[in-house]
N, C-alpha and C positions, 0 to 999 in steps of 0.2 A: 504494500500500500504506500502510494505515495509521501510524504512529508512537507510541511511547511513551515517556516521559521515563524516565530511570538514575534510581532511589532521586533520593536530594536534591541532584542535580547539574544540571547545562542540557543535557546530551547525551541527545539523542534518536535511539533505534531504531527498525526496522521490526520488527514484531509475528512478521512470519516472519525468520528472518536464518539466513545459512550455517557451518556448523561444516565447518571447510576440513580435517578429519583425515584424512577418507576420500578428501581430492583424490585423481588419477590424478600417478606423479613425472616424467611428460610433461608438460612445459610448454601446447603445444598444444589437448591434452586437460583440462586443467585451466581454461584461457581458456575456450572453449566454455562451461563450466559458472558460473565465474564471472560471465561476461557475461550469459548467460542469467538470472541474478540480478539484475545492474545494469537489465538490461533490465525485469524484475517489481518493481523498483522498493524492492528489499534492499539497505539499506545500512550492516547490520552483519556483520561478518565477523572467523570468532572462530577462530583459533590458536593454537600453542606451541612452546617453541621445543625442546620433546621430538621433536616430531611429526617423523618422520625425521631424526632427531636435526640439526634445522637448516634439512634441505630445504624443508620444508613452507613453512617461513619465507620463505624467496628464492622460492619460487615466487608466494606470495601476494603478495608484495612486489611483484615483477615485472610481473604482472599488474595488480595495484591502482594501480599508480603515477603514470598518468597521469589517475586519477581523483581520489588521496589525499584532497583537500581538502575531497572531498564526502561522504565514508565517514566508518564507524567501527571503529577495526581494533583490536582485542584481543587480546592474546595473554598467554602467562604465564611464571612461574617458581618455582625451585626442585630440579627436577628436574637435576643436573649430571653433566653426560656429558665425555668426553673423545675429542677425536680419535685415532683409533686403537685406544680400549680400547671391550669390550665391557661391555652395560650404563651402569649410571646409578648414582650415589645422592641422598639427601637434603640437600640444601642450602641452607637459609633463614640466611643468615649475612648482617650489609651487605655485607661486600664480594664475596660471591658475587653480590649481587644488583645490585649497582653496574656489574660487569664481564657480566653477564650482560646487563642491559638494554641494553647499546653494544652486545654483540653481536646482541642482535633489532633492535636499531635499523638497523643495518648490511644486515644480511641481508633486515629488509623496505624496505631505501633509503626512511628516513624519516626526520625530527629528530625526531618526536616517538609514542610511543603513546597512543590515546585512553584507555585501558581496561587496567591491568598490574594480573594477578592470579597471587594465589600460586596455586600449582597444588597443591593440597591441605592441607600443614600437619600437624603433630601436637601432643599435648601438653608435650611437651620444647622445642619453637621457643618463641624470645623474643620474642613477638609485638610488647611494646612496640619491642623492636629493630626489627624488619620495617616495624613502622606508621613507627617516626619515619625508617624509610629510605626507605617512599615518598613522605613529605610532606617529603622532600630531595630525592625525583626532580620532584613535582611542582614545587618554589621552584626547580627547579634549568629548569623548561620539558620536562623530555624524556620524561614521561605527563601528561596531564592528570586522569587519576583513577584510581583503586586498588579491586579486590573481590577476591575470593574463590573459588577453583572447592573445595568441600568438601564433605563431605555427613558429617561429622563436626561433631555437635552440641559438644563439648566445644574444639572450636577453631574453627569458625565462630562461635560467639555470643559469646566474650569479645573476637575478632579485630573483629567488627563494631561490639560496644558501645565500644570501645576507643577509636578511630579513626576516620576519615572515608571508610570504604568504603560505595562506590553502589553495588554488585552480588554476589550469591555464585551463580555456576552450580551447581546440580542437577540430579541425574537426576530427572525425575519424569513422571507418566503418569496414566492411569488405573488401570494394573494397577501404581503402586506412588508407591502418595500417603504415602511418609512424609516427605519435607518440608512436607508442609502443617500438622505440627504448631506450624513454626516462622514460618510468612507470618507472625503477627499480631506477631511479637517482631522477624522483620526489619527490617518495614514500621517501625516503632516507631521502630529503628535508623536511617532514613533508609534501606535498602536494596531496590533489586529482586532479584528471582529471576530468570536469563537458564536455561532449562531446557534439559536434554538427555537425551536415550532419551525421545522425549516421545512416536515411535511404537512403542515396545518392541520394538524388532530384530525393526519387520516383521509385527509383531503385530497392530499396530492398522491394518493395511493392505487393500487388497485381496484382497492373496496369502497372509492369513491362514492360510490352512487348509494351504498347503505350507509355511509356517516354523513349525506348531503345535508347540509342544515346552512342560514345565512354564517357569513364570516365575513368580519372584518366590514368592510364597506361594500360587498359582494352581496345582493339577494341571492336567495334559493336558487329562483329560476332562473340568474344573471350564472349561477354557477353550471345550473345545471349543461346551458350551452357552452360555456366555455370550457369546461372541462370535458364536455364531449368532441370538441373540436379538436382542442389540445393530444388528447387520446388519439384521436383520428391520425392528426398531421404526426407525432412524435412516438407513438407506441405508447412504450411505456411512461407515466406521470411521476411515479417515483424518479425513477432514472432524471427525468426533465431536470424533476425539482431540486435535485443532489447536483446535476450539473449548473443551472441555474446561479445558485447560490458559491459553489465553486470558479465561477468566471469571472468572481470577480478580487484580483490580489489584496485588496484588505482583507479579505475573508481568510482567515487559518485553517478553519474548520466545522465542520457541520457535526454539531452535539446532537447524537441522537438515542434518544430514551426508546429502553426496550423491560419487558415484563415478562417477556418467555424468552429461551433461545432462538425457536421461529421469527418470532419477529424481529431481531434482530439477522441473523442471516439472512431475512429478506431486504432488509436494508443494504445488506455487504452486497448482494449478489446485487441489488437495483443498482450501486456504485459500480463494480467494474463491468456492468452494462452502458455505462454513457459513455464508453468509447463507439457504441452501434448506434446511437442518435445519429437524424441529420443536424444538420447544420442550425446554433438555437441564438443566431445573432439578431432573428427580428423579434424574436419572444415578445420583447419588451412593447411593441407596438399592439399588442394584443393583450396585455396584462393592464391592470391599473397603477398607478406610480401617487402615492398619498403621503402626509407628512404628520409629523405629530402636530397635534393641534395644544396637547397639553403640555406644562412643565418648561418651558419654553422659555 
């Protein structure tokens, strides 16, 4: 599987890579899938330590362990839970983030993360505070570099310009290209795009026409032809949608969440099928191209 360099850092991903959210909280069931990954030749894998408030964490941890040295494992913060209590709130403080990272370090049996991103952000966070606390985690050895998961223009772009962040994860697709306002100002930044929802819950799959529902700025029936069109002209929509979102170089990698091993392998196999597409340089003229309206 191919490889892609993080914005302006030496760490390099695989073009497809695993968003562990959707793991199974059976350990067994979980390996399966991961391996199945290691096996197609993925070796980014991207977590939080929200994701069952913890578990997600220890599981991936668990699993990856015996391989650590060759991956690239991500995960985030901000999000602060408590044992025992229900819910979460916001929390981008240093010392929330200090006492946090021990604890994903713990729970993924690791010294170090490659990849520690805040997990959202607002415009109240003291961002210079947050920057100068990860370029303390990195002098300190225990991440090796800091992005983003945002999709909030008014704290992703001063977060980025600020500081020495190599990646901010978005959602984005075809059916919902409003980060692509912002690729040429990331890139700028030193930053890649790591994506997610990149095949719109299911959307851009095969099984299109039983998950049809409106999305995004797209009616039912606005999808229902255009997705039958697309089908028609390009084959497969998976395939489309993997290459799609790979065309374009700020993009590192398409995170894609899987819940069984099937699903996942249908992913790997939709990827080294978009060298059999034609040619998907007018896509765009057929797609919709929208912006964020909010956070701005």
């Amino acid at each position: 599987m191919k490889k892609r360099t993080v914005g302006k850092s030496n760490i390099e991903i695989s073009e497809l890579s695993l968003g562990c959210m959707s793991l199974p909280a059976n350990v067994s069931e979980a390996q399966s899938i991961i391996e199945a990954a290691l096996d197609a030749g993925i070796n980014y894998f991207d977590t939080a330590d929200l994701y069952m408030r913890g578990e997600n964490e220890r599981i991936v941890g668990e699993i990856l362990k015996p391989y650590r040295n060759k991956l690239i494992v991500a995960t985030k913060v901000g999000n602060r839970f408590e044992v025992g209590q229900e819910g979460w709130s916001w929390d981008a403080s240093p010392s929330y983030i200090k006492k946090a990272v021990k604890d994903s370090l713990q729970r993924l049996q690791t010294d170090y993360i490659d990849i520690y991103q805040l997990h959202g952000g607002t415009i109240e966070d003291n961002l210079d505070a947050v920057i100068d606390t990860f370029e303390e985690l990195k002098k300190d050895g225990l991440i090796r570099a800091y992005g983003i998961s945002s999709i909030r223009p008014n704290v992703f772009v001063p977060f980025t310009k600020k500081g020495q962040a190599i990646s901010n994860m978005m959602q984005y697709s075809m059916l919902d290209r409003r980060a692509e306002e912002w690729f040429s100002e990331l890139t700028a930044n030193g930053v890649s795009v790591v994506t997610r929802g990149s095949i719109a819950k299911g959307l851009l799959t095969k099984e299109w026409r039983s998950r049809l529902q409106p999305y995004m700025n797209y009616s039912q029936e606005e999808l229902q032809t255009l997705l039958a069109k697309l089908e028609e002209q390009y084959g497969s929509l998976h395939s489309l949608a993997l290459a799609f979102n790979l065309q374009h170089p700020t993009i590192a990698s398409t995170v894609i969440g899987a819940s069984t091993k099937q699903q996942l392998l249908e992913n790997i196999n939709a990827y080294y099928a978009i060298e059999d597409l034609p040619l998907i340089d007018a896509i765009g003229e057929q797609i919709k191209k929208d912006i964020y309206t909010e956070h701005r």
